[in-house]
BAFITOR-119222 format. One record per residue (C-alpha): residue in one letter; x, z negated, y. Coordinates in steps of 0.5 Angstrom, whole numbers, plus 2048, in hexadecimal, padded with zeros to 3 digits. Example, Ala and Ser with C-alpha at 12.3 -4.5 7.8 and 13.67 -1.06 7.14 Angstrom:
2
A8197F07F7S81B7F27FE
***
This chain:
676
X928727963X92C723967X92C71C963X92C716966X932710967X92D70C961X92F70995AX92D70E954X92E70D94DX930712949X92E711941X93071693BX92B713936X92E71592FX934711931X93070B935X93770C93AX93470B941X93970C948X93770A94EX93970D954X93870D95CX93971495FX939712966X93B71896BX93A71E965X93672095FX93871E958X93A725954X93872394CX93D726947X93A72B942X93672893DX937729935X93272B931X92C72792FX92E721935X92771E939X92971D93FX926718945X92771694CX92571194FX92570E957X926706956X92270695CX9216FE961X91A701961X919700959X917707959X91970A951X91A711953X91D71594DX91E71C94BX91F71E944X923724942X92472693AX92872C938X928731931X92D73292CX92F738931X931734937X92B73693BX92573193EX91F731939X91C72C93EX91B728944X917722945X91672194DX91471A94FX90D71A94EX90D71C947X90C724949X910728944X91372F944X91673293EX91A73893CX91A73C936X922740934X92474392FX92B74392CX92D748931X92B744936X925748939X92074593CX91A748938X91474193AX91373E940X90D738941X90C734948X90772F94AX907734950X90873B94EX90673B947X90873E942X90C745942X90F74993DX91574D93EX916752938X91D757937X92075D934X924760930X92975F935X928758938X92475B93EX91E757940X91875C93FX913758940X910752943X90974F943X90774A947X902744946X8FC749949X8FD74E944X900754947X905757945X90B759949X90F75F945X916761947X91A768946X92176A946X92676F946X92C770942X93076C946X92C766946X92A76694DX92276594EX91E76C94FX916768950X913762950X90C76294EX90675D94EX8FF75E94FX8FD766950X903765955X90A769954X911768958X91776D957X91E76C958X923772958X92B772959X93077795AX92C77C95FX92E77A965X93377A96AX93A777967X935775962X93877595BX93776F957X93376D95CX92B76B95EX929771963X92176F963X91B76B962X91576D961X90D76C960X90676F961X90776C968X90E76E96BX91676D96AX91C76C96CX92176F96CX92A76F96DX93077296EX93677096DX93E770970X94477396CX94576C96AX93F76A968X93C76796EX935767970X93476C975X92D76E976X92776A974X92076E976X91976C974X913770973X90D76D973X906772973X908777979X90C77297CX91477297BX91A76E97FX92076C97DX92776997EX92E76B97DX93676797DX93C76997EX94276697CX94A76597DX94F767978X94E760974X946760974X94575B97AX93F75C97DX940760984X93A763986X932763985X92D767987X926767988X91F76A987X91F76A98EX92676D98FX929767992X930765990X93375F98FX93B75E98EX94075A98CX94775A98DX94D756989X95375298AX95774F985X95275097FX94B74D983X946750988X94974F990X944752993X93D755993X93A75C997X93375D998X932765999X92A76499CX92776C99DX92B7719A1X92E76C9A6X93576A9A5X9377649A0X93775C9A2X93A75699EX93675399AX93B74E998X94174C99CX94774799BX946746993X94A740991X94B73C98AX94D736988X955737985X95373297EX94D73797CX94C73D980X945738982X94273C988X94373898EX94173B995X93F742997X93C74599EX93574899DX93374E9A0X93074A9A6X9387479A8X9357419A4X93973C9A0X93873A99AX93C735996X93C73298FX94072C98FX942727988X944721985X94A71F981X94672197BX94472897DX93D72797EX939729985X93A72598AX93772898FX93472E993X93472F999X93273499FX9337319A6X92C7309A9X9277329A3X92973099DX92C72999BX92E726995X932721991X93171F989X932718986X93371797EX933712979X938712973X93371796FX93571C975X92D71C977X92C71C97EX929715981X928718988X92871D98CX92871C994X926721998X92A72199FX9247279A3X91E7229A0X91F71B99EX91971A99BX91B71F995X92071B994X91F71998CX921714987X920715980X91F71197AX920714972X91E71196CX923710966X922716964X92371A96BX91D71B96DX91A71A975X916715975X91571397CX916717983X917712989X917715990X914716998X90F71C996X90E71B98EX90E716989X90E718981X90D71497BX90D718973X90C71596DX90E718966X90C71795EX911718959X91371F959X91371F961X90B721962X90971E969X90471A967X90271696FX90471A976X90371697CX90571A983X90471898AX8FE714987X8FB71A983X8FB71797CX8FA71B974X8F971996EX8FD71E968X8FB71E961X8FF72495EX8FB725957X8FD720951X90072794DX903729951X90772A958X90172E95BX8FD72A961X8F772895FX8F3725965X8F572296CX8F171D96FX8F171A976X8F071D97DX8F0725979X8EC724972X8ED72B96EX8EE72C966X8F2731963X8F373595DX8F873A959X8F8741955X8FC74094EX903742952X90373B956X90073F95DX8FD73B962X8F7740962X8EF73B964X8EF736969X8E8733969X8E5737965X8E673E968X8EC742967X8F174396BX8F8746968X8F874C964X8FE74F960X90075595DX902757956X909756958X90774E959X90874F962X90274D967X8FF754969X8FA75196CX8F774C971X8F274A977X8F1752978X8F8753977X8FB759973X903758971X90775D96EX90E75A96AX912760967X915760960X91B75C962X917757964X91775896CX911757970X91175D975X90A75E978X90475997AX8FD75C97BX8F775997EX8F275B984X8F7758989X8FB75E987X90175F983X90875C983X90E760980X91575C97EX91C75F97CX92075A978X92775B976X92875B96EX92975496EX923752972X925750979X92075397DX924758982X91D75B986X91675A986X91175E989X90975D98BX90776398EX90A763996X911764993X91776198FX91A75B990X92175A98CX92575498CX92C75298CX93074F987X93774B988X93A748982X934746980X930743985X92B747989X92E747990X92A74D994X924750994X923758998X91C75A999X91875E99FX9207609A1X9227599A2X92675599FX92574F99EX92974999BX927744996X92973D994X92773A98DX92873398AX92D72F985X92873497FX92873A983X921739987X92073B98DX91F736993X92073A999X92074299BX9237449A2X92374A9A6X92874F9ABX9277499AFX9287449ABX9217419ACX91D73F9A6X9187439A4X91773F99DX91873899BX915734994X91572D993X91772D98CX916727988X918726980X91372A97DX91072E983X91073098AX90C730990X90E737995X90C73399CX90F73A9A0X90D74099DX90F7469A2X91174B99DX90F74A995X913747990X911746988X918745985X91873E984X91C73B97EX92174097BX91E745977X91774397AX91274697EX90B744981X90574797EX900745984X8FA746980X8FB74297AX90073C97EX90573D979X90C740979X90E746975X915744971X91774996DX915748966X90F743969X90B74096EX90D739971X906735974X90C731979X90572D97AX90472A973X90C72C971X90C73096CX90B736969X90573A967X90873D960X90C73A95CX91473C95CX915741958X91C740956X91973B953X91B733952X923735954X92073695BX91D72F95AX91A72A955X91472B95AX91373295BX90F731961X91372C965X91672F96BX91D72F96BX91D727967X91872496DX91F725972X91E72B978X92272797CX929728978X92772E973X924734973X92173A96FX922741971X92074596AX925742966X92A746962X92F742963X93274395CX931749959X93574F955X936755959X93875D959X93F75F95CX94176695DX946766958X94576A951X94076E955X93C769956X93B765950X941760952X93D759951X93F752954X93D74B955X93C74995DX93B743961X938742967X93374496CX93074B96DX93474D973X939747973X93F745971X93F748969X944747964X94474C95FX94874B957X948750951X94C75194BX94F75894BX95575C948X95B75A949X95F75E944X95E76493FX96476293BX96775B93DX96475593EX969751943X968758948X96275694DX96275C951X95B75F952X95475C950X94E760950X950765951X95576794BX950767946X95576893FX95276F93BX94D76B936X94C765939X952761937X95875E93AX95A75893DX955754943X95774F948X95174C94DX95274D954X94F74B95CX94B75295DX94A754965X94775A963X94175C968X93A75B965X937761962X93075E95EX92E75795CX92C756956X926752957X92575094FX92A74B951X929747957X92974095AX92773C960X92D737961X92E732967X93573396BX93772D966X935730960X939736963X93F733964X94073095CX93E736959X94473995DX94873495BX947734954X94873C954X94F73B957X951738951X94F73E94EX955743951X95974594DX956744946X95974A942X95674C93CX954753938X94F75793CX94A75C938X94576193DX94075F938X941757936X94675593BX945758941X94475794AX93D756947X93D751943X94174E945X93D74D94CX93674B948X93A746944X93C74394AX93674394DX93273F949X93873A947X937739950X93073994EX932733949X93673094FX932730954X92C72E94FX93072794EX931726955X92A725957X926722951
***
């Protein structure tokens, strides 16, 4: 979360040393801790509010508390090998985590009671998860090209399945669901760049390369003779920051900036046009709209970020919040609510105004009755399975892949990291297309048409062949309003799509009620992903966005079979930096020429760490966290001062391995002090 340009008082009470610091324009990174310290934060706000976060540490380092503004207190249980084995939070509960011999996780239990058991191999790659009378099952090193590597993922419903590239790459990605199958498949050039995807429905995308970035598109629709899907891609020299590109229509889209590198402007002549002002927090205050001038928007945060007023021609907005960023009073364009969340908890306990409701949760922190009658069910595996005469089926990797109700049956096809690349809703596929990573293309019916999102990546407007738009929302901070709807479109915020029977959005892992702005589970990464696990990212749509998470995790590469490990920053189909610390040299510590893959015979030999560019194979997803572009950027920093550390390397106590996992929870430390 971004943090506002206000006077916060930091205070270490077993040295009663306080430093007072104003972070302006970028958030303010904490130094690791030492054992045992109590650590608060505290905004000193011109609004006299007292908001204060309190963190205490164990003898091992790790956080054995956090007291969030309103007093609620999550607290964890280590033990001396910095194993998390209790978790207990005024909005989840309490779950219990219990390990083998090995120290692999072999079992958790939530504040519900069930059980979920976990199998492995002997590599120590997860074979099943089990809760509930339910069983999903992984298997490696059966597929094409698929040593060391995941090849399937099944349970009683369907599977996925892959193959690989010599290298390692993803080649195939196929579902099976019931009598129903479909798949995807990529190809590559020879350093692993993306070139092709194909489709369920044998459509093609194409992306062709200059000087190491994507300078072209290709769509191939059915039999008939490629078109461009994007022409004239152009760059910003200091950054590689996409600048213009033509869509497949001949239209042109341009994404201009200011000095500081922030998103200025886009602009598509005749039907899409939009300027953005900052203040020194880098939030956006106003947004003008030159093809409506009454959705040209200003905005107004309080001290800790978060929008609290939207002014304009077509909408006016205002939000209050408590402590720990719960909206409490919501007034849009004359429709007020009153938000009580509950007093144990973050969970929302009544709204009052023009819509009256009540709602309740199971143990786990899922919204599950509204006004008494349920609503929301879930699986043993903690996923929405059903709803409003709705079935979801999400696959072992935690992917949604089929929705099933009485108006029919839609089919998704994700990539592996979420992105949605094709849906179908029973009268054909409609695949998308990605640049960069904005979508700029839809191709349906054997049309193509071209897309053009907002500064987060949300769709304002759709053109067709002749450049008519054939779709338009007005898009407002939380939600938007679809006033031209010749074609359908239930992307919205990246990473969301539109369940029309129950008025929210699929996020991933969660639901989103843009309505009320917030989740209806709690997050489950748990506070790193927030000090309120149900706010949407920090009460702040305008600037931030939420696709899934994953943004710090370790991750498998294709070296030593497939069990090379490293940390990695960044988004899931992003900009990604990668680090690990492998072998250097079986005899001499001063040689620096291979890493992982020369391990020495036994295990022993010298190590030094190093930036991984190897392709991505597997994620762990043990070890993930959702971080903000910011929180990013100083994860990066801090693991560059890492290169080049040298120190003896052992396959057992000293390897990529652990060396990935330390690293990841010191980030995890880093990012905590950033946001609390």
């Amino acid at each position: 979360m971004e943090i506002s340009s206000s006077l916060f008082l930091f205070r270490v009470e077993t040295s009663r040393k306080e430093t007072m610091c104003e972070p302006k324009k970028r958030s303010l990174p904490l130094k690791l801790l030492p054992a045992l310290l109590i650590l608060s934060l505290s905004p000193a706000s011109l609004l006299a509010q007292s908001v204060t976060t309190v963190m205490t540490y164990d003898a091992g380092d790790h956080v054995a508390s956090v007291t969030d503004p309103r007093g609620l207190v999550t607290t964890y249980a280590h033990d001396g090998l910095g194993l998390l084995w209790r978790q207990t939070s005024p909005d989840t509960g309490t779950t219990n985590f219990v390990y083998d011999g090995y120290g692999r996780q072999s079992s958790m239990t939530r504040a519900d009671g069930v059980q979920t058991t976990y199998g492995y191999d002997g590599l120590n790659r997860r074979t099943s998860v089990s809760a509930g009378g339910l069983t999903q099952t992984f298997a490696y090193d059966n597929c094409t090209n698929g040593l060391g590597r995941l090849c399937s993922d099944s349970d009683a419903i369907g599977a996925t399945s892959y193959s690989y590239t010599p290298e390692g790459w993803i080649g195939g990605r196929g579902f099976t669901i019931g009598s129903t199958t479909y798949a995807l498949g990529f190809n590559y050039d020879e350093v692993g760049r993306l070139t092709v995807v194909n489709y369920p429905d044998s459509n093609q995308v194409v992306y062709y390369y200059t000087n190491g970035v994507v300078s072209g598109v290709s769509l191939k629709i059915g039999s008939a003779s490629p078109i461009n899907g994007a022409t004239a891609i152009t760059y910003r020299p200091t950054d590689m920051a996409m600048a213009s590109w033509t869509s497949s229509n001949g239209l042109i889209n341009t994404l201009n900036y200011d000095t500081d590198g922030r998103l200025a402007g886009i602009s598509v002549p005749g039907k899409q046009s939009l300027g953005f002002t900052y203040d020194a927090a880098d939030r956006i205050t106003q947004i003008t709209n030159g093809i409506d001038n009454t959705l040209t928007q200003n905005f107004g945060y309080d001290y800790m970020s978060q929008l609290t007023s939207v002014y304009s021609g077509a909408d006016n907005e205002s939000y209050q919040y408590d402590a720990n960023g719960n909206r409490t009073y919501q007034n849009v364009n004359g429709t007020a609510l009153n938000e009580t969340p509950s007093s144990t908890s973050n969970q929302l306990a009544s709204v009052a105004g023009t819509l009256n409701a009540t709602y309740g949760y199971d143990a786990k922190g899922n919204s599950t009755v509204v006004n008494g009658g349920a609503a929301y069910n879930y699986d043993a595996f903690n996923r929405l399975n059903t709803s409003s005469g709705m079935t979801y089926y999400v696959d072992p990797e935690g992917q949604r892949l089929r929705k099933t109700g009485s108006a029919g049956t839609t089919y998704f096809a994700p990539g592996s990291d979420g992105g949605m690349l094709a849906e179908s809703q029973g009268s054909g596929w409609t695949d998308y297309v990605w640049l960069n990573g904005r979508m700029i293309g839809r191709i349906a019916n054997g049309q193509a048409y071209a897309i053009h999102d907002d500064q987060v990546g949300r769709p304002e407007a759709v053109t067709d062949a002749s450049q008519n738009v054939v779709w338009r929302a007005q898009n407002f901070a939380f939600t938007q309003k679809v006033i031209v709807s010749n074609i359908t479109l239930n992307l919205g915020f990246p990473g969301q799509y539109y369940d029309a029977e129950t008025l929210t959005w699929n996020n991933g892992y969660r639901d989103f009620n843009s309505g009320l702005g917030r989740y209806l589970e709690s997050d489950p990464s748990g506070l790193p992903g927030g000090i309120n696990t149900y706010a949407y990212v920090g009460n702040n749509p305008v600037r931030f966005v939420d696709p899934k998470g994953l943004d710090i995790y370790v991750a498998n590469t294709a070296q030593v079979g497939g069990l090379h490990e490293k940390i990695v920053v960044g988004p899931p189909g992003g900009p990604l930096y990668g680090q690990s610390f492998g072998m250097t040299s079986r005899d001499s510590p001063q040689q620096s020429t291979s890493s992982a893959a020369d391990p020495a015979p036994g295990g022993k030999g010298s190590g030094e760490v190093y930036e991984d560019e190897d392709p991505i194979t597997n994620i762990d997803n043990r070890f993930y966290l959702k971080t903000t572009p910011l929180e990013d950027l100083a994860a990066i920093a801090y693991l560059r001062k890492q290169l080049g550390n040298a120190g003896p390397y052992n396959v057992m106590t000293n390897s990529c391995r652990n060396y990935s996992q330390a690293q990841y929870f010191k980030l995890l430390n880093l990012v905590l002090g950033m946001r609390y």
